[in-house]
mmCIF file of the C-alpha atoms, coordinates in Angstrom:
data_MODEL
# 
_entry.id   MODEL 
# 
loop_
_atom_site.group_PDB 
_atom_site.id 
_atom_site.type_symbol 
_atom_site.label_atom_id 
_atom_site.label_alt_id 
_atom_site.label_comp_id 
_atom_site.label_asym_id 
_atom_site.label_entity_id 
_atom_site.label_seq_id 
_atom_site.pdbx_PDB_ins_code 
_atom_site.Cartn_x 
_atom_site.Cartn_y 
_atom_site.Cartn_z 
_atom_site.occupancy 
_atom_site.B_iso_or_equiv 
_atom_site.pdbx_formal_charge 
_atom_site.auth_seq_id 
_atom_site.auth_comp_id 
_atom_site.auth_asym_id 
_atom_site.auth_atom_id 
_atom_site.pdbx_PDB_model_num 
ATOM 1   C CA . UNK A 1 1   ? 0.000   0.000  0.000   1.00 0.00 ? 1   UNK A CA 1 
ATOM 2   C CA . UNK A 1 2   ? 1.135   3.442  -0.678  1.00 0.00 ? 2   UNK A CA 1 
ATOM 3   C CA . UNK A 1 3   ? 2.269   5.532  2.511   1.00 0.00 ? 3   UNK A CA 1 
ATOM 4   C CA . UNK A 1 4   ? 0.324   8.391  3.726   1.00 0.00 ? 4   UNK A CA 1 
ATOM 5   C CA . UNK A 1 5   ? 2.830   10.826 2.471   1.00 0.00 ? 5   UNK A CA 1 
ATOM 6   C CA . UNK A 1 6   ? 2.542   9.422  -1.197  1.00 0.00 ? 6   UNK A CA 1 
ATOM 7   C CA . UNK A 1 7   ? -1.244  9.530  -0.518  1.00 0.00 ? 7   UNK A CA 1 
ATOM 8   C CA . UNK A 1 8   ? -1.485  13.609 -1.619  1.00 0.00 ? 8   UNK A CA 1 
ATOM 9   C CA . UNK A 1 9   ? 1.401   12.851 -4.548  1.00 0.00 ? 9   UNK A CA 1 
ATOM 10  C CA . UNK A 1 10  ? -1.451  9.975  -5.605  1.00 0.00 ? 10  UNK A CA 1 
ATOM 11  C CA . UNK A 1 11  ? -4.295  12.724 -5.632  1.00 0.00 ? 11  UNK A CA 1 
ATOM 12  C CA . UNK A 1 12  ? -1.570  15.511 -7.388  1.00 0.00 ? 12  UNK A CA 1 
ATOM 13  C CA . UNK A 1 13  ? -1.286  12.819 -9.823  1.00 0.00 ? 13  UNK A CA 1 
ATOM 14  C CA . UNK A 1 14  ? -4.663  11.845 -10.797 1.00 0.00 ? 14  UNK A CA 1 
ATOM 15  C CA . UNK A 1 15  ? -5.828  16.328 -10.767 1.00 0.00 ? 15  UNK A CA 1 
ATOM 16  C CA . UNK A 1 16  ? -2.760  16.700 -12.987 1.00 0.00 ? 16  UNK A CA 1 
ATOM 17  C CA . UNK A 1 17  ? -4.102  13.759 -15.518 1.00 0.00 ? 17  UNK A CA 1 
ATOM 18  C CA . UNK A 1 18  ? -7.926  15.372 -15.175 1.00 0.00 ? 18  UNK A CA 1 
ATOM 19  C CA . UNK A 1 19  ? -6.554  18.295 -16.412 1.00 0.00 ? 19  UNK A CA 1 
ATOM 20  C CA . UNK A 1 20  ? -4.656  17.248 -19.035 1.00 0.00 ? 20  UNK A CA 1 
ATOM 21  C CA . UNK A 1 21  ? -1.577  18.724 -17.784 1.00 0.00 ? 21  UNK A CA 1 
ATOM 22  C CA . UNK A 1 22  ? 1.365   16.635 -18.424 1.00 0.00 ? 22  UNK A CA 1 
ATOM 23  C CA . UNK A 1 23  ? 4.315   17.987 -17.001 1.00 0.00 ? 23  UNK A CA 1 
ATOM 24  C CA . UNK A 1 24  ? 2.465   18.393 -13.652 1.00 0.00 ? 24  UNK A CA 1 
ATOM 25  C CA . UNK A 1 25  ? 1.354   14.645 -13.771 1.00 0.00 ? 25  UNK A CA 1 
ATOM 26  C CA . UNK A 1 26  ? 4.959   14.002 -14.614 1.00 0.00 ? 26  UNK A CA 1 
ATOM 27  C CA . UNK A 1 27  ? 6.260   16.067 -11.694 1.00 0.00 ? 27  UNK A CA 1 
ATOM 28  C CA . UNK A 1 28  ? 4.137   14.057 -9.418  1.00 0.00 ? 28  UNK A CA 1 
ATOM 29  C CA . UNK A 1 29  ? 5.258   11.132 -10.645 1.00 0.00 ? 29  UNK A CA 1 
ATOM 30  C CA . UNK A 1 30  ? 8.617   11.305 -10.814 1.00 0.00 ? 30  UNK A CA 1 
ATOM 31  C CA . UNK A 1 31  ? 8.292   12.437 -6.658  1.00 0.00 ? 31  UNK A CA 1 
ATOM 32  C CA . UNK A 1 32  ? 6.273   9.383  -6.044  1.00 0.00 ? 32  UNK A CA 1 
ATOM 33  C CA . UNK A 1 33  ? 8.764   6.915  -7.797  1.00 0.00 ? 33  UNK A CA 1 
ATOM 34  C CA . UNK A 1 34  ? 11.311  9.124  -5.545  1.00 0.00 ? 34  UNK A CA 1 
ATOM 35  C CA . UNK A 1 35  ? 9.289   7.971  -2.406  1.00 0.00 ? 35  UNK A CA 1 
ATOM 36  C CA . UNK A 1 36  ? 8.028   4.878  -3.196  1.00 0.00 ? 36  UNK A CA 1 
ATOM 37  C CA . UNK A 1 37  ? 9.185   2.022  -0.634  1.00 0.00 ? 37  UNK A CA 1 
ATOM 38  C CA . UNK A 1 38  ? 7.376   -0.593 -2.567  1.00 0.00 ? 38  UNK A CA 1 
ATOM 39  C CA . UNK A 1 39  ? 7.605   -0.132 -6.535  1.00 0.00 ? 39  UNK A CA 1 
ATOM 40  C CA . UNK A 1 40  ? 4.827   -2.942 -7.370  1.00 0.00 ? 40  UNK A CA 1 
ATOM 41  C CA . UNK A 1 41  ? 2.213   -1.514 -4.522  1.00 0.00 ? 41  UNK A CA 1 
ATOM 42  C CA . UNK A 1 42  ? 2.921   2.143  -5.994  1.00 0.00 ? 42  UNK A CA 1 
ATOM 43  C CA . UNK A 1 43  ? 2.497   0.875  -9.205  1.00 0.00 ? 43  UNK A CA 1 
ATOM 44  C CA . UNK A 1 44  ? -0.734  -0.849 -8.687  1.00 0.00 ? 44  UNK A CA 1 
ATOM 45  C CA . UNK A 1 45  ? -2.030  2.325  -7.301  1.00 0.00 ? 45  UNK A CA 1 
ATOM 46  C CA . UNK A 1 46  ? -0.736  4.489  -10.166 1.00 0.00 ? 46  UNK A CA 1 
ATOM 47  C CA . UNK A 1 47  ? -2.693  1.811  -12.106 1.00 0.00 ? 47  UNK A CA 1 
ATOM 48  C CA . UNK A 1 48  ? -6.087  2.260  -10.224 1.00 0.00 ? 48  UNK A CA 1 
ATOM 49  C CA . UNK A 1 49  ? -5.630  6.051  -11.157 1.00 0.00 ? 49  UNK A CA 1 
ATOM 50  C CA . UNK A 1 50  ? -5.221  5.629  -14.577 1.00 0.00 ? 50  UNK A CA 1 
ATOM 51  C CA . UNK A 1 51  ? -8.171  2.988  -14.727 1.00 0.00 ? 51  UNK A CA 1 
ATOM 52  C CA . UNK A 1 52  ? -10.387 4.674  -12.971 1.00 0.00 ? 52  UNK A CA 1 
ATOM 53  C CA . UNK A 1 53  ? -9.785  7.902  -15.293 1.00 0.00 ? 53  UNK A CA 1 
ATOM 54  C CA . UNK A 1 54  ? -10.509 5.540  -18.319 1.00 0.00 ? 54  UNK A CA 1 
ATOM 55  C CA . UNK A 1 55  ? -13.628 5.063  -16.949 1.00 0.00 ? 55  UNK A CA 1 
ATOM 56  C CA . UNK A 1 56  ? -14.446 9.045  -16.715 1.00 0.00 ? 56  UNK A CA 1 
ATOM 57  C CA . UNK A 1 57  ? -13.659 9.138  -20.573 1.00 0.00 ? 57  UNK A CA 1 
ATOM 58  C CA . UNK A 1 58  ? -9.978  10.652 -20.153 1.00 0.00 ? 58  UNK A CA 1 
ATOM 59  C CA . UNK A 1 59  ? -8.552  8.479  -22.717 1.00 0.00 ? 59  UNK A CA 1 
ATOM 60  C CA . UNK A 1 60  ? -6.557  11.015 -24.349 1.00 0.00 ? 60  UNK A CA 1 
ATOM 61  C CA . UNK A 1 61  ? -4.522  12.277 -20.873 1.00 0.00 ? 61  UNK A CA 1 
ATOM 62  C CA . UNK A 1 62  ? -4.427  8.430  -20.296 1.00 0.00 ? 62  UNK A CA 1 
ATOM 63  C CA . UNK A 1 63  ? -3.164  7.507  -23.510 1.00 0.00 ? 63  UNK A CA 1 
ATOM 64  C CA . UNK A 1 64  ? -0.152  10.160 -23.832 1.00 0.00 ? 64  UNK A CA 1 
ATOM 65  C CA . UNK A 1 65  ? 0.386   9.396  -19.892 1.00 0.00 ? 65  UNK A CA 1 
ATOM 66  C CA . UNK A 1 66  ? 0.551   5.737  -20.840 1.00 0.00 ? 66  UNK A CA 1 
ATOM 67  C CA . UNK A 1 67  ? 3.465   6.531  -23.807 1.00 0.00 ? 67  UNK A CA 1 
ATOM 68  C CA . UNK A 1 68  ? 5.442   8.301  -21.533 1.00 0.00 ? 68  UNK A CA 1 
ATOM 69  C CA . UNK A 1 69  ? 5.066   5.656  -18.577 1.00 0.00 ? 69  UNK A CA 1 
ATOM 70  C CA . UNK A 1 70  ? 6.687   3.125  -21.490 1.00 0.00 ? 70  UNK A CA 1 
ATOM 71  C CA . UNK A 1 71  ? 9.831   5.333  -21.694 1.00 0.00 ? 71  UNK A CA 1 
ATOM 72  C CA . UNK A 1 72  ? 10.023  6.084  -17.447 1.00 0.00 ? 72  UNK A CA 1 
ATOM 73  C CA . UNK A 1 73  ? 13.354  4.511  -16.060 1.00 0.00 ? 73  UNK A CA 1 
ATOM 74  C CA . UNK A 1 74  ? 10.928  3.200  -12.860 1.00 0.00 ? 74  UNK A CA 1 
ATOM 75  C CA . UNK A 1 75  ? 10.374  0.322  -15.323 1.00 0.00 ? 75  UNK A CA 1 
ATOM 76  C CA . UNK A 1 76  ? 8.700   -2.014 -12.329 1.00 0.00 ? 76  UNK A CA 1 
ATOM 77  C CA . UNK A 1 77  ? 6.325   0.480  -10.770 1.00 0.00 ? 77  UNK A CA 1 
ATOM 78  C CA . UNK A 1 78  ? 5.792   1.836  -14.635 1.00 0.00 ? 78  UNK A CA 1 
ATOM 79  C CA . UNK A 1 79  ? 5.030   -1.867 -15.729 1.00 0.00 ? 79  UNK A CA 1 
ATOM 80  C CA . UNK A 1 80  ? 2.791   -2.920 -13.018 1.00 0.00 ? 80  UNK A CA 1 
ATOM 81  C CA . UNK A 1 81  ? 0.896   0.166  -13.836 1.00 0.00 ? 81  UNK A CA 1 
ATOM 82  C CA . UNK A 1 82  ? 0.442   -0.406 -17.251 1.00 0.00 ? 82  UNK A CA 1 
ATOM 83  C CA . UNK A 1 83  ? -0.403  -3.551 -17.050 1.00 0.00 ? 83  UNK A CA 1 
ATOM 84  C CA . UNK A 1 84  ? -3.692  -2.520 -14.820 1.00 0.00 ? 84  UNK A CA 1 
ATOM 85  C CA . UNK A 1 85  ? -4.984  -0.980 -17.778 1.00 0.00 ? 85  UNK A CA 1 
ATOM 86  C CA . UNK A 1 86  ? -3.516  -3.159 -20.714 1.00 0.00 ? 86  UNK A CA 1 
ATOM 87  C CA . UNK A 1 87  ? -6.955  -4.327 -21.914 1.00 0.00 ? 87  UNK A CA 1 
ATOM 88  C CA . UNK A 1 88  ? -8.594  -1.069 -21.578 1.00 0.00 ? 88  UNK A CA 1 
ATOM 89  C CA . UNK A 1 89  ? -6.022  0.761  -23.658 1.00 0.00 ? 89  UNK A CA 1 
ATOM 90  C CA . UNK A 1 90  ? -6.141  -1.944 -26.383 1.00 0.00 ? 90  UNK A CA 1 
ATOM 91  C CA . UNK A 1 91  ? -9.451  -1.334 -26.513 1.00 0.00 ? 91  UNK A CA 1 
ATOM 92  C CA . UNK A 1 92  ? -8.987  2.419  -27.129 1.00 0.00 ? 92  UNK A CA 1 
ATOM 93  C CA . UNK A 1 93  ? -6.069  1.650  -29.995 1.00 0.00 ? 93  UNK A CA 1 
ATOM 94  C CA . UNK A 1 94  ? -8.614  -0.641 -31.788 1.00 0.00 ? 94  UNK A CA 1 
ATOM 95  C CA . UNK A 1 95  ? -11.158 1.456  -31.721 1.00 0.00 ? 95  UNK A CA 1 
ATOM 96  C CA . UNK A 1 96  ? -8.846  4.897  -32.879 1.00 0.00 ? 96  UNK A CA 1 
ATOM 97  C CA . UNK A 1 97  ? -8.334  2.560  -35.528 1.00 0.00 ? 97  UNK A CA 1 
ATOM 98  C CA . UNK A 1 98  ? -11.620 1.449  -36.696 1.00 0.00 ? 98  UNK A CA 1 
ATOM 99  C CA . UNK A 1 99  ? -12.995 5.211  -36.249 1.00 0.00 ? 99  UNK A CA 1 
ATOM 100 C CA . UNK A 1 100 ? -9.886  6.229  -38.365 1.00 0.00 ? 100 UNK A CA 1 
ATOM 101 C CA . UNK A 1 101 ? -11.136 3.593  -40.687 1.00 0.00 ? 101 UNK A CA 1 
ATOM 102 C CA . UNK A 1 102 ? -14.056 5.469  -41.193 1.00 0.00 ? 102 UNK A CA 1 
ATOM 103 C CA . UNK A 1 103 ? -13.160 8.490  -41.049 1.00 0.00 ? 103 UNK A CA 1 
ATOM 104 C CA . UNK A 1 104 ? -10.739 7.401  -44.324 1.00 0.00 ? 104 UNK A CA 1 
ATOM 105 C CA . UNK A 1 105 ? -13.781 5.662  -46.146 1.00 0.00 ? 105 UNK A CA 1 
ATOM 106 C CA . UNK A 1 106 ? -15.622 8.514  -45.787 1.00 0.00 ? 106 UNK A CA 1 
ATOM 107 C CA . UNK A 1 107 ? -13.123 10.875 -47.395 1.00 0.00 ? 107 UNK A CA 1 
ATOM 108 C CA . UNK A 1 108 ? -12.209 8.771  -50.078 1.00 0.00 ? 108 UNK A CA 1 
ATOM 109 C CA . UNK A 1 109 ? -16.363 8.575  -51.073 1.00 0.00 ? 109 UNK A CA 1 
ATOM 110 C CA . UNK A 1 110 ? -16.183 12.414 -50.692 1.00 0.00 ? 110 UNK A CA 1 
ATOM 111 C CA . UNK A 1 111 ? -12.366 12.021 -52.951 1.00 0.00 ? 111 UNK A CA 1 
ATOM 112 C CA . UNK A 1 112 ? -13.966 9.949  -55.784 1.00 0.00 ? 112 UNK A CA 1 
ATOM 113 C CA . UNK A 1 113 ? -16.956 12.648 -55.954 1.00 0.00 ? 113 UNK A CA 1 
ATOM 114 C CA . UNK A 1 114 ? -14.830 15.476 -56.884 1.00 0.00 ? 114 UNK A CA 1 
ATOM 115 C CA . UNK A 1 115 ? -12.992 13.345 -59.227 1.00 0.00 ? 115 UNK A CA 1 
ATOM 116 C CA . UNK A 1 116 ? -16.368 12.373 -61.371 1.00 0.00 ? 116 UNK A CA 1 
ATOM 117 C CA . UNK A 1 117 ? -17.333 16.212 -60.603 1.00 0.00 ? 117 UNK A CA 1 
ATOM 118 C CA . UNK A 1 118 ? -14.269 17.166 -62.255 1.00 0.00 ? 118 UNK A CA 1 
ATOM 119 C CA . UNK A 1 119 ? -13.378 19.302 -59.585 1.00 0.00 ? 119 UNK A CA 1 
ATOM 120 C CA . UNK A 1 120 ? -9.309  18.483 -59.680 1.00 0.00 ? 120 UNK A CA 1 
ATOM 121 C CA . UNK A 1 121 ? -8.000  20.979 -56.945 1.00 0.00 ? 121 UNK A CA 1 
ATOM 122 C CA . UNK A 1 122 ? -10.006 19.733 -54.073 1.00 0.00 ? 122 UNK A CA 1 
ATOM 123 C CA . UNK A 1 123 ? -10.330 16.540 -54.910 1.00 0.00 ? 123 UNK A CA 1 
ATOM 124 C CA . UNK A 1 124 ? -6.317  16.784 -54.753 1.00 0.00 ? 124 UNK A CA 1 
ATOM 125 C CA . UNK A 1 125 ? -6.321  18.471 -51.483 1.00 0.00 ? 125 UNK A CA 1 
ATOM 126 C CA . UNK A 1 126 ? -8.370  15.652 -50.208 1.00 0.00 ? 126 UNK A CA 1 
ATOM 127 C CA . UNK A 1 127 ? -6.367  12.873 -51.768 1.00 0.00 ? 127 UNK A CA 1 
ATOM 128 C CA . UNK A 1 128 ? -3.306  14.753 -49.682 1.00 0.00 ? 128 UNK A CA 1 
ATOM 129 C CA . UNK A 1 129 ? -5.317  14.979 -46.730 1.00 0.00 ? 129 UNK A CA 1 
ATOM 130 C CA . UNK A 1 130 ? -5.799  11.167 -46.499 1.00 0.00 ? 130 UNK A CA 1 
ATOM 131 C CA . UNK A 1 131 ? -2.564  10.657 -47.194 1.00 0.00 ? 131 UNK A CA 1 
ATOM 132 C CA . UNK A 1 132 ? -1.285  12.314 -44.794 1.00 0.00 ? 132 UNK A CA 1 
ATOM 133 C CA . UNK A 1 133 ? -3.396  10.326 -42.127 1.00 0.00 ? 133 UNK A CA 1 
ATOM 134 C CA . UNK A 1 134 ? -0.185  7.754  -42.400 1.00 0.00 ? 134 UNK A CA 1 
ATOM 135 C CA . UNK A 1 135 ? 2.320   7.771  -40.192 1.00 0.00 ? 135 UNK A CA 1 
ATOM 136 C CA . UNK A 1 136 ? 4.544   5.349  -42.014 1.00 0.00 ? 136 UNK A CA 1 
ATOM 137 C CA . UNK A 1 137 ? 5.189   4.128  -45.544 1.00 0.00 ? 137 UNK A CA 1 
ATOM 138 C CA . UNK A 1 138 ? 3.499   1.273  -45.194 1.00 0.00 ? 138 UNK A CA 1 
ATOM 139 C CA . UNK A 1 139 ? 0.207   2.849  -43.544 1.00 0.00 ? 139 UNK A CA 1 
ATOM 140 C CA . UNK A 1 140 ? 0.806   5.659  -46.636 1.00 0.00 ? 140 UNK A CA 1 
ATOM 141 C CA . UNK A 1 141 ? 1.102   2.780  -49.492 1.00 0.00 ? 141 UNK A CA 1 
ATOM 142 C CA . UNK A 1 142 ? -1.957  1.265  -48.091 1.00 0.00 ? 142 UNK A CA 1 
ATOM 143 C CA . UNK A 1 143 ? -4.021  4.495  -47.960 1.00 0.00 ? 143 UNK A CA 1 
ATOM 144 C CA . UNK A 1 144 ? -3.045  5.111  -51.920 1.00 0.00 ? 144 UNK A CA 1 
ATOM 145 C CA . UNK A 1 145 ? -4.188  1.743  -52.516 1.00 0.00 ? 145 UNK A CA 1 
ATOM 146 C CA . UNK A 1 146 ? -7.295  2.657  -50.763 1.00 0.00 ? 146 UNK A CA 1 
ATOM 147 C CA . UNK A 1 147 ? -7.697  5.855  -52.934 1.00 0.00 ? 147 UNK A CA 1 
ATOM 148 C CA . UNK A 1 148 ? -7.275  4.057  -56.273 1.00 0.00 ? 148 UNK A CA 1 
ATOM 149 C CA . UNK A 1 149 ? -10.172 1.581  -55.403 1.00 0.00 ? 149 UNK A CA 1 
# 
C-alpha cells in the first residue's frame, strides 16, 4: 500500500491527468517513484488512477500518460501500472483505428466525388489529406491503394 505521504502525490497525480496537464502529472510522478518504498504496490495504485480515469472518458490524458510511462526509467512500478490498464487501452487503440477507418472511407467517397465532378484541386487536397493520415510508408502505401479503389 502506498504511505500516507505518497497519498497527496497519488491525488496531485490523478488532478494533474484530469486536467490534461502533463508535465504536472509528470512532476508528481517522478516524486512518487522518488518515495516509493514498494515499486509494485505504488504501481498498482498508479494503475487504479489511470483505470479509474478511463472510466471518466480521459482516454486522451491516459493515452499520452501511458506513452510516456513506457519510456520512465521506474520500469517495475511503470510496468505494473500499465499492465492494470492493458486491456482497456487496447481497446482504445482498436477502436482509434476502426474510427480512423471510417473516417478514411468517408473521405475517399467524398475524394472519388470530386474526381467524377471534375473538380481536380479539391479533390487533390483531399487525396493529400488522407494521405497524410499515415504515419509510415506502409500505412501511406496502403491508404493510396485505398484511394485508387
Amino acid at each position: 500500500m502506498p504511505s500516507e505521504a505518497t497519498d497527496p502525490l497519488l491525488e496531485n497525480l490523478e488532478q494533474a491527468l484530469m486536467r490534461g496537464n502533463a508535465r504536472a502529472a509528470s512532476e508528481s510522478f517522478q516524486q512518487l517513484v522518488a518515495m516509493a518504498e514498494a515499486p509494485v504496490h505504488l504501481g498498482k495504485s498508479v494503475g487504479k488512477i489511470l483505470g479509474r480515469l478511463l472510466d471518466d472518458f480521459q482516454a486522451v490524458e491516459i493515452l499520452a500518460f501511458s506513452d510516456w510511462l513506457t519510456r520512465h526509467s521506474a520500469v517495475e512500478v511503470a510496468q505494473t501500472a500499465l499492465a492494470e490498464i492493458r486491456d482497456e487501452l487496447q481497446e482504445i487503440r482498436e477502436w482509434r483505428g476502426r474510427l480512423g477507418d471510417l473516417a478514411i472511407e468517408s473521405r475517399a467517397r467524398e475524394l472519388r466525388s470530386l474526381v467524377r465532378a471534375r473538380k481536380v484541386g479539391e479533390a487533390a487536397r483531399a487525396a493529400l489529406a488522407i494521405l497524410k493520415r499515415g504515419d509510415n510508408e506502409e500505412s501511406r502505401m496502403r491508404l493510396a491503394r485505398q484511394i485508387g479503389a
